[in-house]
C-alpha positions in Angstrom: 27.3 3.8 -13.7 27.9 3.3 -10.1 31.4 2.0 -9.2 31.6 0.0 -5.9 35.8 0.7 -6.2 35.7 4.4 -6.4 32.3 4.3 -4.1 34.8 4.2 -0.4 36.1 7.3 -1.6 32.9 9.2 -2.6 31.5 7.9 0.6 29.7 11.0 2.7 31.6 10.1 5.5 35.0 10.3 3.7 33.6 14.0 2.1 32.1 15.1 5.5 35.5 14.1 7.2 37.7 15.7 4.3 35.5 19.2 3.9 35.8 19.7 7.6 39.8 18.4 7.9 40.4 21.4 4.9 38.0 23.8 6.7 40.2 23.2 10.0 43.8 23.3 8.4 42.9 26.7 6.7 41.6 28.2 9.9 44.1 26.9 12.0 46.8 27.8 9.9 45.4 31.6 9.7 45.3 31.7 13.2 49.1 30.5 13.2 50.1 33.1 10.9 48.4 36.0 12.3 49.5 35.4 15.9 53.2 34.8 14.9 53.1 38.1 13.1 50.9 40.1 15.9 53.4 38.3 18.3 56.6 39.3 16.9 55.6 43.3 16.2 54.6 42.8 20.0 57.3 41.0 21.4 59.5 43.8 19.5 57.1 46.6 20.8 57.6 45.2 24.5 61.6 45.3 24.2 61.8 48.6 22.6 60.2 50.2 25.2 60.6 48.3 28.8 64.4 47.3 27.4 65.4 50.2 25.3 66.9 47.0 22.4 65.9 47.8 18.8 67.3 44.4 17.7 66.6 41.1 18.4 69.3 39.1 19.8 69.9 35.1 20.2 68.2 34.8 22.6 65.2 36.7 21.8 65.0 34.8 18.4 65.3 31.6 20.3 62.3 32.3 22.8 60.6 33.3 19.2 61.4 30.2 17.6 59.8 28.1 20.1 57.0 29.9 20.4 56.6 29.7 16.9 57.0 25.8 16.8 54.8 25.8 19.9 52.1 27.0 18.1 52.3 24.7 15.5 52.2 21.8 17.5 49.4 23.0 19.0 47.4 23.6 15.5 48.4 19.8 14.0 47.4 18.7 17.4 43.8 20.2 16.9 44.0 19.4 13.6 43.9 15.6 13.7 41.8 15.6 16.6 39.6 17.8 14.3 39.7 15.1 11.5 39.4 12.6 13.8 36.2 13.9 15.5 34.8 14.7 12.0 35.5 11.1 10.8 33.2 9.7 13.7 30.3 12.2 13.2 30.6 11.1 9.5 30.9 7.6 10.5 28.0 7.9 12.8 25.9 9.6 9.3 26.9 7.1 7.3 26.6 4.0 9.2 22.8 4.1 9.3 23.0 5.0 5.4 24.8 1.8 4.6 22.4 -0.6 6.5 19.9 1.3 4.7 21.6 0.5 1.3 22.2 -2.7 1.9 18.5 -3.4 2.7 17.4 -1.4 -0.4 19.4 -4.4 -2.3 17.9 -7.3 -0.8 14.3 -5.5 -1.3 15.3 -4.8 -4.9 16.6 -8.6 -5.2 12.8 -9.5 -4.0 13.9 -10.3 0.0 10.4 -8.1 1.1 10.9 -9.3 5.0 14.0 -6.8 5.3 13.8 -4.3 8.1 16.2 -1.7 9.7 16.8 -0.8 13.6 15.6 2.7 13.8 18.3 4.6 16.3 17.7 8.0 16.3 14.7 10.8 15.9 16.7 12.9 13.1 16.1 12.7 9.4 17.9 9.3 8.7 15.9 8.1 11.5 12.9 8.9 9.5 14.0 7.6 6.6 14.6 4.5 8.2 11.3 4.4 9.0 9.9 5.0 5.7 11.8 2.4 4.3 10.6 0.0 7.4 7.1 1.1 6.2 7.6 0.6 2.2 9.1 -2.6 2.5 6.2 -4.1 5.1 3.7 -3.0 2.4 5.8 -4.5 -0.8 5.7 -7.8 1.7 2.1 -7.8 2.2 1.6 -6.7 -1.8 4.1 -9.8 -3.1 1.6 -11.7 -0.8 -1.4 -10.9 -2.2 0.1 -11.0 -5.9 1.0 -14.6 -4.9 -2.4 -15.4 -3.2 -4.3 -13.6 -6.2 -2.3 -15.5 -8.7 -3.0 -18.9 -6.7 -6.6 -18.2 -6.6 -7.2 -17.2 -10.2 -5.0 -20.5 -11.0 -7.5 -22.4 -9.1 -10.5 -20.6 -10.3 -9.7 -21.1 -14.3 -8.7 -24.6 -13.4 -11.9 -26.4 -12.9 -14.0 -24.8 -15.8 -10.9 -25.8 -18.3 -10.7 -29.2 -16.7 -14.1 -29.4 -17.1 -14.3 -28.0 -21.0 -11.5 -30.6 -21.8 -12.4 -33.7 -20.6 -15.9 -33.0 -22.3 -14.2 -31.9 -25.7 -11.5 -35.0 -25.4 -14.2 -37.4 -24.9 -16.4 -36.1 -27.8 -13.4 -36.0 -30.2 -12.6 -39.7 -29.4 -15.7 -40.5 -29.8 -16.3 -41.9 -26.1 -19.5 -39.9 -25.8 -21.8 -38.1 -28.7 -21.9 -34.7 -28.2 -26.0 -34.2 -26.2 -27.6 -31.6 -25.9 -27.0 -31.7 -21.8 -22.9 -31.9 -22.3 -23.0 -28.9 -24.8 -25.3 -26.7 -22.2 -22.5 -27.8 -19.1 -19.9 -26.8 -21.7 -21.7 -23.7 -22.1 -22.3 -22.8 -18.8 -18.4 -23.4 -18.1 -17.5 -21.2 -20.9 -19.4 -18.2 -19.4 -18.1 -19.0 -16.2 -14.8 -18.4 -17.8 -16.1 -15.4 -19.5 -17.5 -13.7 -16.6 -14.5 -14.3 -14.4 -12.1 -12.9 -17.3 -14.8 -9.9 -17.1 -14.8 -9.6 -13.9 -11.0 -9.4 -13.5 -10.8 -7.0 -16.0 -13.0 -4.7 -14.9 -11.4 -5.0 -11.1 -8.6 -4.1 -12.3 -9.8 -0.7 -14.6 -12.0 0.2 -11.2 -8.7 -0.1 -9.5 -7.0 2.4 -11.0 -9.5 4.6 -11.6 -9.9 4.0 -15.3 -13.3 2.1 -15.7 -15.5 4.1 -18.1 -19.1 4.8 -16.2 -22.1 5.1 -18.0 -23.9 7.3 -15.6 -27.7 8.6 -16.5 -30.7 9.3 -14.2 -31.5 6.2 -12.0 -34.6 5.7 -9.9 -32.6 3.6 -7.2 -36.0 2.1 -5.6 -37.3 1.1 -8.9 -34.0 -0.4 -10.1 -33.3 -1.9 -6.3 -37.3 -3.8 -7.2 -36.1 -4.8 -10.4 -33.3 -6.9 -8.9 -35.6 -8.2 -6.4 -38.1 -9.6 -8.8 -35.1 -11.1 -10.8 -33.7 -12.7 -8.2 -36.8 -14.0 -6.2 -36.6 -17.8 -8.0 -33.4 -18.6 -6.7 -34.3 -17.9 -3.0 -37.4 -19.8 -3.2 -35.3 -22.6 -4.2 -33.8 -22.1 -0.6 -36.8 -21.4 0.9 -35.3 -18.1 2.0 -37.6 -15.2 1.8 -36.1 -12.1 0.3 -38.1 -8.9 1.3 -38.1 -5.6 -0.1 -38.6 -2.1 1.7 -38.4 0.8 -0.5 -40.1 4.1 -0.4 -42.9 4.8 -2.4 -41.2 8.1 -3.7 -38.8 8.2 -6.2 -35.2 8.1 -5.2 -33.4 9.8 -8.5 -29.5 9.8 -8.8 -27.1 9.9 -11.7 -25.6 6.4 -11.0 -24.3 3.7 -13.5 -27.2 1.5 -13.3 -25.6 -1.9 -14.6 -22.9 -1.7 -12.2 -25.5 -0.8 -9.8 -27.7 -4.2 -10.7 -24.3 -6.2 -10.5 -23.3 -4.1 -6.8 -27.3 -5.0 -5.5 -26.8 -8.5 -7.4 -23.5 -9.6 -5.7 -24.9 -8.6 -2.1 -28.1 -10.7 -2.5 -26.4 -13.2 -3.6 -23.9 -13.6 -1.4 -26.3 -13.1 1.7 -28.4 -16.3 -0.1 -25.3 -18.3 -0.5 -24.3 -18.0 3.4 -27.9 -18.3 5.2 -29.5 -21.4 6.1 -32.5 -22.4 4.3 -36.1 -20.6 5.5 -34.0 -17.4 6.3 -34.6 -13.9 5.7 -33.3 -11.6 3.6 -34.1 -7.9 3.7 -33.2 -5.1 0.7 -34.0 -1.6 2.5 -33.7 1.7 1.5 -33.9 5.1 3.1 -32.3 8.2 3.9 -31.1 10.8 5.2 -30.1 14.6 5.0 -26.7 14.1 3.5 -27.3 10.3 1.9 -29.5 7.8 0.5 -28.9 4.1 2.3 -29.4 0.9 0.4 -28.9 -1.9 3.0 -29.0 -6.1 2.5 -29.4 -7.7 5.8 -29.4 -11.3 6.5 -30.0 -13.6 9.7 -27.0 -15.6 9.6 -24.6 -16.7 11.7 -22.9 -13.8 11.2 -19.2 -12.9 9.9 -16.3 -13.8 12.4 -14.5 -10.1 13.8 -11.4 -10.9 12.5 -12.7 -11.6 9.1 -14.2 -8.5 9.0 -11.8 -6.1 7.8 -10.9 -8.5 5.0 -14.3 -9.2 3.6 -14.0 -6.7 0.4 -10.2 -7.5 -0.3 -9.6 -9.8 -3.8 -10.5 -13.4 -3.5 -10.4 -13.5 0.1 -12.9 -16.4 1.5 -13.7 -16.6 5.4 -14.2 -20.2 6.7 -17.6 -20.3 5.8 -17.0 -19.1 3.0 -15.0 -21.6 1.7 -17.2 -24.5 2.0 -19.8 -22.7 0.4 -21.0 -23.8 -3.3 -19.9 -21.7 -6.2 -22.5 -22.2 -8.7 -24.4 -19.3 -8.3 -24.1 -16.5 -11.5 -22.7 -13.8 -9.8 -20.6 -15.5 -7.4 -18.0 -18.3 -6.2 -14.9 -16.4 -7.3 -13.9 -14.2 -4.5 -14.6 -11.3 -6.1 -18.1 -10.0 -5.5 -17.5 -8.2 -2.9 -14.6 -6.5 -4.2 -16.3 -5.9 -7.1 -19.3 -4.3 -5.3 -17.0 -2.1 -3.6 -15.3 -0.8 -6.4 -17.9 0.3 -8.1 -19.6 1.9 -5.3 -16.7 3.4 -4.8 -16.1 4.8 -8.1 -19.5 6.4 -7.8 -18.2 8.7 -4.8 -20.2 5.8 -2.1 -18.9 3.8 0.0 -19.8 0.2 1.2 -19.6 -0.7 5.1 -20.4 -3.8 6.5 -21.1 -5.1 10.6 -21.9 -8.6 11.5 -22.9 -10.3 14.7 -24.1 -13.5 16.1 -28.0 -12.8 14.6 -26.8 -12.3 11.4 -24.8 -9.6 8.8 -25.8 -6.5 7.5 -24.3 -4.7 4.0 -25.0 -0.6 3.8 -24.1 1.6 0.8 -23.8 4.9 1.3 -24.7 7.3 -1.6 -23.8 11.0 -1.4 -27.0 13.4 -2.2 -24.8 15.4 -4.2 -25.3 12.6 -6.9 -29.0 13.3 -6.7 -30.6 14.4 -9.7 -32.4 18.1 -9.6 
């Protein structure tokens, strides 16, 4: 278990410092002894020769001495400025470290917003910026936990409210139970149902753990199917919905309920944000790598700084949010990023563009998923 008392003393800085003080002291102190005995056999050879003395007198002990003590002065003098220098260089390692350490607390202690000052290009540099990098993307996830949570608070909110005003006033005896209340009941109840479904499978798609049930599709026929399903609630709209498939068959090994639900979701959603009398195209075609399935509409288009935000969870653009949710497959938030989950899943991908004169959905569907 860690020990903040003992932690100064384990510090790198403190075992940087102390490995290089040791390293020093050992050299120096080699090179002390060495040269006092390489000195001394000189100094003796020197006076045998030039002054014919085998022995060393007083004075020539003396001048030895103080060499001797010279030297060592000179060693503890570039042995604390040794320690000294290595201190700062650990200092300088370390210092970096701690602000690291201490905003790896306040992230662990939920403060997201904590950043450090990046000041150099070396390895702790880059680790600096990692953690700058990990702790901007644990902000913007706490974010979107808390906005996800909000939403799916406010979403379950009205259908319960609804369910239990209905059921308080029946049990009271307010209001007999009519055949109209129990159908609103019911319709709030798969509301609930399909949201909890939804949710769930967002989630499995998410991680990469929602089962497929993939078989040989004919994407044109399925793409008419929905079409011809969906035709009575734009003509309540007056919005005509046009279809332009190929004649020939378009065969891929697809999922072909999450493929209704993707096609579903985009129709719908083009309905919900087009003015009545507008049109509403479903096109397919292709080309040598991929088949296209695209849902255009004519209205006013998606703002450019909604774009990149269209497919996350529950996100809602202005217009968006004034729109009404009692369509089947929509008014949650999560169409989209339903749709794109499972085309995604299906190794597609969803694009979108928008402009003034309206918006304009394409999936992309590899031909390696084409059927032989």
């Amino acid at each position: 278990m860690f020990d903040p008392r003992s932690a100064k003393w384990n510090s790198v800085q403190w075992k940087v410092a102390g490995s290089t003080f040791l390293l020093l002291a050992f050299t120096v102190c080699s090179l002390i002894f060495l040269t006092q005995h390489q000195m001394e056999a000189a100094f003796g050879d020197y006076l045998s020769l030039h002054l014919a003395v085998m022995e060393h007198g007083a004075a020539e002990m003396m001048f030895i001495h103080s060499v001797h003590q010279s030297l060592w002065w000179v060693g503890l003098f570039f042995i604390l400025l040794g320690f000294l220098i290595s201190s700062l260089i650990g200092a300088s390692i370390t210092r970096p470290l701690r602000r690291l350490t201490s905003a790896a607390e306040e992230v662990r202690h939920g403060h997201f917003d904590q950043r450090v000052k990046v000041t150099s290009a070396d390895e702790v540099g880059r680790l600096a910026e990692v953690f700058n990098q990990m702790a901007a993307e644990l902000e913007k996830s706490e974010a979107t936990r808390r906005d996800f949570f909000a939403s799916i608070t406010h979403e379950l909110r009205t259908p319960l409210a609804v369910l239990q005003g209905s059921l308080e006033n029946m049990t009271s005896g307010v209001s007999e139970p009519t055949p109209e209340q129990l159908f609103a009941m019911q319709e709030e109840v798969m509301r609930l149902s399909r949201l909890v479904t939804d949710l769930r499978d967002l989630s499995l798609a998410e991680v990469h753990e929602l089962k497929l049930h993939i078989k040989k599709v004919d994407l044109g026929q399925l793409a008419s199917q929905m079409v011809m399903l969906m035709q009575p609630l734009f003509e309540e709209k007056q919005q005509e919905l046009r279809c332009e498939i190929p004649k020939k068959s378009l065969l891929l090994h697809l999922d072909a309920d999450r493929m209704r639900q993707v096609i579903g979701n985009l129709l719908i959603n083009a309905g919900r944000h087009t003015p009545n009398g507008s049109h509403i195209v479903l096109a397919l075609s292709e080309t040598s790598e991929e088949i296209l399935l695209t849902v255009t509409d004519d209205g006013e288009g998606i703002a450019k700084d909604e774009l990149p935000h269209i497919f996350d969870k529950f996100y809602r653009s202005s217009r968006n949010a004034q729109s009404e949710t009692n369509s089947p497959a929509g008014g949650s938030g999560i169409g989209l990023a339903l749709a794109r989950q499972y085309v995604e899943i299906q190794h597609g991908t969803i694009t979108v563009s928008s402009s003034a004169e309206g918006t304009s959905f394409v999936i992309h569907l590899p031909k390696s998923l084409k059927s032989e």
